[in-house]
N, C-alpha and C positions, 0 to 999 in steps of 0.2 A: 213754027219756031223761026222766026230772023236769023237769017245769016251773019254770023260774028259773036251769035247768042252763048254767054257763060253761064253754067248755073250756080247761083252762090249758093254758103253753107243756107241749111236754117239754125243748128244749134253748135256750139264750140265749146269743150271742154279745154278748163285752162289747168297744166299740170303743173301749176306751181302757188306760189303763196306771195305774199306779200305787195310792194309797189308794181312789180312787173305783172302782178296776176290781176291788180286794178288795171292798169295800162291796159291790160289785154282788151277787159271787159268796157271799159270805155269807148274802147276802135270799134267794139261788137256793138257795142248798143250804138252807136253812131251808124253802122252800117244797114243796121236793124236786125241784127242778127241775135240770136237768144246765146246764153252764157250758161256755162255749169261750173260752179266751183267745186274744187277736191279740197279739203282741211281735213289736218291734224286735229288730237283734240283740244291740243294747245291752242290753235287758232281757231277757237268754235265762237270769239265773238269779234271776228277780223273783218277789217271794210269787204276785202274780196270776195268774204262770204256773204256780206249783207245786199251788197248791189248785183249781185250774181242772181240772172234769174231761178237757178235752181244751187242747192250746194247740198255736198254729199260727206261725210266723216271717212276718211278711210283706214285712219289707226291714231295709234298711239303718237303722242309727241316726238319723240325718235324718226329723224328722216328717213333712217332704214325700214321703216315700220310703218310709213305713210306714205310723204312724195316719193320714196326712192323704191317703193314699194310696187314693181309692174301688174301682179297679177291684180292686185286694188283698185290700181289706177285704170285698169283696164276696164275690170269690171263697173265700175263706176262708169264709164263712159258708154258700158253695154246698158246699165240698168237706165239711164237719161238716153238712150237714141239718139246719140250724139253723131254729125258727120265727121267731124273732124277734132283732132285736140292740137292746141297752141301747147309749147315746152316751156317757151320764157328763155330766160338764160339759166345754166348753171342748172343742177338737179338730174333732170333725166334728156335734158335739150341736145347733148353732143352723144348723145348713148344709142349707138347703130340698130342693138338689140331691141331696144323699146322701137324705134321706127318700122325695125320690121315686126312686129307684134303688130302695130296698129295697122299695116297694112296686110299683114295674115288675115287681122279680125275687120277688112273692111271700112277702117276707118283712117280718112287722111292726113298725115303728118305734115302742121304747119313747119315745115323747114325741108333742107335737103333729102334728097335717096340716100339709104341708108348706106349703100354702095360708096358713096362719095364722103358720106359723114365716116366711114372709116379709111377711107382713102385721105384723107388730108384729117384728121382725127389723129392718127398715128403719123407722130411728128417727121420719123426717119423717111416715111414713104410720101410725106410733103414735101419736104427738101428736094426728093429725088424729081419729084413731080415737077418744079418748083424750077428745078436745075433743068431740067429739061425746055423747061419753057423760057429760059435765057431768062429768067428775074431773077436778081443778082441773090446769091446768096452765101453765108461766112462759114470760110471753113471749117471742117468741119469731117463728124464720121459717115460715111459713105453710108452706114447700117450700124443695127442697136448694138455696142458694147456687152459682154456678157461676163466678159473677165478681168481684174485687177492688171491683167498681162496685155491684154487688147487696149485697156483704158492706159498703160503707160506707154505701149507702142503709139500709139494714134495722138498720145500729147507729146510724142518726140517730136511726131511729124507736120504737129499744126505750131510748137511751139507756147509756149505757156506766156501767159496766162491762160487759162483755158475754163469753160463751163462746162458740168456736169448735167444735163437736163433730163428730167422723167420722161421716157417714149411715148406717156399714154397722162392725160389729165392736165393740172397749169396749176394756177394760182398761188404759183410762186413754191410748192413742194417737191419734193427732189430733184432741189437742186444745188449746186453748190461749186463755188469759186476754190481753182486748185491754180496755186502761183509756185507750187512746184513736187517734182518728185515724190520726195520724202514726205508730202501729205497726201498723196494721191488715194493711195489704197484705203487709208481713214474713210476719206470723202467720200469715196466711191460707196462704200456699204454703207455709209452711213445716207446718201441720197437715194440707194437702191432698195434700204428696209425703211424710208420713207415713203418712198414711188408704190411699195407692194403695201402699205399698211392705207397709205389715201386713195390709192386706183385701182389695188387688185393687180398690179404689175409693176415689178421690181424695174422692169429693162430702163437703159437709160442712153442718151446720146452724148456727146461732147463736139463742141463748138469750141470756135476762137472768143475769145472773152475780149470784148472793147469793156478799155476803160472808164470813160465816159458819155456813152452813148444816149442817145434822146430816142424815145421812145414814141416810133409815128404807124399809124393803123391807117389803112383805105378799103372802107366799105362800099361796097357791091350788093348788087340787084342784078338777079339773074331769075328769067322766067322760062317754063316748062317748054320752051320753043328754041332753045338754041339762043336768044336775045338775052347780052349781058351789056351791065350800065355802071361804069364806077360813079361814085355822089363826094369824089376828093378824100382829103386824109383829117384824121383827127389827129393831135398832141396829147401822149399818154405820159408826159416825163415825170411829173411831180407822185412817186411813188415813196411807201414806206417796206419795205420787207418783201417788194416785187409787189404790194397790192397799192394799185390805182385810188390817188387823192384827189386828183383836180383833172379835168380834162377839156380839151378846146379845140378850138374849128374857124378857121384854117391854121396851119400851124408857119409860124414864120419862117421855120427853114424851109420850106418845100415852096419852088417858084414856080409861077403858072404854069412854063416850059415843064418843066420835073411834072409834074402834078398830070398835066395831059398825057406825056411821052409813058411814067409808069404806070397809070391807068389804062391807056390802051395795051400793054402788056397783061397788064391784071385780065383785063376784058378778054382776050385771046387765048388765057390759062383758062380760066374757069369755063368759057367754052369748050375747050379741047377735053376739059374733065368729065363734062356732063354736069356742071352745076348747076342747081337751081333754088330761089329762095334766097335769102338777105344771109349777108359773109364779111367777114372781116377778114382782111390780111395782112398781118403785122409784121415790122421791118424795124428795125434798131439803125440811128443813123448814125456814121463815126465822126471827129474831130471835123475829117475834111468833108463833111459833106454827102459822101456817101449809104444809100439804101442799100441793108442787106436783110432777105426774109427771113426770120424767124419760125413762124408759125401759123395758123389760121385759125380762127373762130367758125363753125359754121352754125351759127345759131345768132339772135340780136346780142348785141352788147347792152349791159350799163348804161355806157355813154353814148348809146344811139342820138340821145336826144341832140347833143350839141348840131349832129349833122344835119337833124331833123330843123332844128331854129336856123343855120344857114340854105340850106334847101327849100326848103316849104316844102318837104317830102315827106310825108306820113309813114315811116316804114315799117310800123307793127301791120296797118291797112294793105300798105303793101306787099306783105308777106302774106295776108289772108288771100289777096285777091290771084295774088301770084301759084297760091296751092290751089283755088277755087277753076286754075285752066288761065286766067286772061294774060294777055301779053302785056309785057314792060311800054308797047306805044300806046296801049290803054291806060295806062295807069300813070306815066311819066312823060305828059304831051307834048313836053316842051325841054329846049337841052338846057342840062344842070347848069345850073349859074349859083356862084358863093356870092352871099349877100352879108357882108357886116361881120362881127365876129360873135363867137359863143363859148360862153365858159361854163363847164360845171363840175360843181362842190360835190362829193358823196360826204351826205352827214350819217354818221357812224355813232353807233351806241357805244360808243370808250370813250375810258378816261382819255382828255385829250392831252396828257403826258406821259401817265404810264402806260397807255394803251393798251389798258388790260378790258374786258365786255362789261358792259354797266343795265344786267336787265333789273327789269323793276314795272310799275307803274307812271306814265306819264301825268304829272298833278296841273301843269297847266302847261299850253299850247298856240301858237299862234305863227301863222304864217302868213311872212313878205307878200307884198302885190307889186302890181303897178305894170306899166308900158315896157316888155322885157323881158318880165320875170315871169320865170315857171318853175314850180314844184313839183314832183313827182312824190308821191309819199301813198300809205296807208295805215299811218299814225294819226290819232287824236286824242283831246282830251280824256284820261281818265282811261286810254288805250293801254295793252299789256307788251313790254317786251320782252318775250321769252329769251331762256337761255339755251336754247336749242340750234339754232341758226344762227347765218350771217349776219354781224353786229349792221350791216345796211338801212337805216329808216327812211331815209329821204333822200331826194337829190332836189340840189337846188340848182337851178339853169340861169343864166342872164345872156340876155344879147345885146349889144351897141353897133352904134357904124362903123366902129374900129372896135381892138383889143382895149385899149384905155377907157372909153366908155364902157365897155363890157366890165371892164374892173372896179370900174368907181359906182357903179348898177350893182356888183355885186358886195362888194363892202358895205356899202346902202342895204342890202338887203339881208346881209349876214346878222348886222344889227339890231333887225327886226324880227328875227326867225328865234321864237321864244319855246325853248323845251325847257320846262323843269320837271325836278320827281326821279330822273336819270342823270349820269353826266351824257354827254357828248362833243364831237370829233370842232363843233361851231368855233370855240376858240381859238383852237391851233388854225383853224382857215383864219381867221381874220388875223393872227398873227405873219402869214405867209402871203395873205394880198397887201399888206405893210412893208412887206418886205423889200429893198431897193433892189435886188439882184433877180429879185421872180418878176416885177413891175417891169424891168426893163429887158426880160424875153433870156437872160443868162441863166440856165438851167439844164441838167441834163438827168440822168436817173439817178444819177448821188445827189443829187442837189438837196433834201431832206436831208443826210448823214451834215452836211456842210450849214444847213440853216441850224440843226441842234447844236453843233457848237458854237454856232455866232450867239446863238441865244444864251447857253450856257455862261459863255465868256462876256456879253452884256450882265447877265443877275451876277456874275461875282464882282464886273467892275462898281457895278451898284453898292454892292453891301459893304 
């Protein structure tokens, strides 16, 4: 055996479904690696399962009952002779318990030690973490909240407005805006029998609430060797209800200076932690300018791709190779450089006004090309969207030499990206790359609340 010699997988179970469960299997067969897919039996005729070299059923349509399902998923991975299983995002990816099963049962977890994925998983002991490592971060409770009387003491002392946020889980569930007293105790149960009905845990934390804050992530590479590598920050702002519309790379507030200076910081945290495997670390920026930490992902994001089209960094590859033993200067030969900009659309199965789920059959299908653009999807014609899942179908990515290119690439190719049979989220994008105030970078996380009534108040000057 050579010296420096890695052993890669030979076979990789992907525990999830849809576009990210293609993604997975794409990296794999590109690396030459064999693929196992897990399906519901809702997704018994889904791309992930067709291009997978093997696929297995492991229940019922009910997430609880199939992906979210361990001993299945497990077993599934035991009956294929699987070495390793990929999470994806979302589903079982941030869930400590499933990482340490796979590595009880011998099988390696593409993503962090399960040690760290609850370590920075749970929100209060990231902060602490967080705060420790000098990255800035907004006031805030020291530890989870448990009482209506803690929660009014702790908002005397940060000063309201103030955020309520779930200890355990995201995606915008218990949580909620308290601008004073007299609401507080509402809020509080009312975020805390949210937090316990979506994660299994009531506990909640409270934060200082900015009022218009921009919403910026920087992703991380960190390998089994103590070597960690930021790849810069993405732009999360154009949100609806806390869930992620549009997302971009590099983001125009953050200036080279900022972008090196908090990155090496990042790099020194995640070190000190024991991290390893692809991470996001999200930060809310206020009025003046300032990063304050929020939270962490420890698993790919969504919006990997935007970092992936300015990097030339493959990071689903690099998260295999990184669990497979090899180091970050094997895989990343050369220092990161931003190249040009990148935007991406998440197209969504809802109505794109009332924004309610629109599953169905897709009747006819077609997507965008060209020098640019990339799709992420595993929709097709005559394909089924259940109503079980994330309304998610596709993402659509564009890169130019700047953000302006990138935007007139992507209204170009919004154009051309043909789903009938369902509604979808297509219109309201092309409505918001129209837009004068998003085109020219003025935006922050109300920015949606502030486009529906421009628009509102254009159809009635209309009529």
């Amino acid at each position: 055996m050579k010296a420096g010699w890695v052993y890669m997988f030979g076979k990789v179970l992907i525990a999830n479904r849809g576009e990210i469960a293609l993604r997975v299997i794409s990296a794999c067969r590109e690396m030459g690696i064999r693929t196992v897919a897990v399906y519901s039996e809702a997704d018994r005729n889904s791309l992930h399962v067709r291009f997978a070299d093997e696929a297995i059923c492991i229940g019922p349509a009910r997430s609880a009952e199939s992906y979210l399902n361990v001993p299945a998923v497990i077993s599934a991975a035991e009956i294929a002779d699987v070495d390793a299983i990929h999470p994806g995002y979302g589903l079982l990816s941030e869930n400590a318990n499933f990482a340490e099963v796979c590595r009880a049962s011998n099988i390696k977890f593409i993503g962090p030690p399960p040690e760290v994925t609850r370590l920075m998983g749970e929100k209060c002991t990231a902060r602490q973490t967080m705060k420790k490592a000098k990255v800035p971060i907004l006031p805030g409770s020291d530890d989870v909240i448990s009482t209506e009387s803690e929660a009014l003491e702790c908002a005397r002392s940060i000063g309201y407005p103030v955020m309520l946020k779930a200890a355990a889980g995201g995606g915008g569930r218990g949580m909620r805006i308290c601008r004073s007293a007299d609401e507080l105790p509402t809020l509080f149960q009312q975020a805390s029998g949210e937090a316990a009905g979506a994660f299994g845990n009531g506990d909640l934390y409270m934060e200082k609430f900015i009022e218009r804050p921009r919403h910026i992530e920087f992703q991380v590479l960190a390998d089994e060797h103590g070597n960690v590598i930021s790849l810069g920050e993405r732009e999360c702002s154009i949100q609806r209800r806390h869930q992620k519309l549009i997302e971009e790379a590099p983001s125009l507030m953050v200036s080279p200076k900022l972008r090196a200076e908090l990155g090496q910081t990042i790099q020194r945290c995640m070190k000190d932690v024991g991290y390893w495997n692809a991470g996001t670390i999200e930060f809310l920026m206020d009025e003046d300018g300032k990063l304050y930490f929020i939270e962490m992902n420890t698993r790919i994001q969504v919006e990997h791709c935007v970092t992936e089209m300015v990097t030339g960094i493959d990071l689903v590859k690099a998260q295999i190779r990184i669990a497979a033993g090899e180091r970050l200067s094997d895989i990343v030969t050369s220092p990161v450089a931003i190249t040009g900009h990148a935007i991406e659309c998440r197209i969504n199965a809802e109505h794109p006004e009332k924004f309610t789920p629109s599953a169905g059959t897709i009747t006819a299908f077609n997507l965008p090309g060209g020098n640019g653009v990339r799709v992420d999807t595993a929709q097709y014609a005559e394909g089924v969207v259940p109503p079980y899942y994330d309304s998610l179908i596709a993402k659509l990515i564009c890169q130019g030499k700047d953000r302006e290119e990138a935007m007139n690439k992507m209204q170009r190719a919004l154009s051309q990206f043909v789903i009938q049979g369902i509604h979808t989220s297509i219109p309201l994008h092309q409505k918001i790359f129209a837009d004068p105030e998003f085109r020219a970078g003025k935006f922050d996380t109300k920015f949606m609340e502030r486009f529906f009534d421009r628009q509102a108040q254009d159809s009635e000057a209309k009529s």
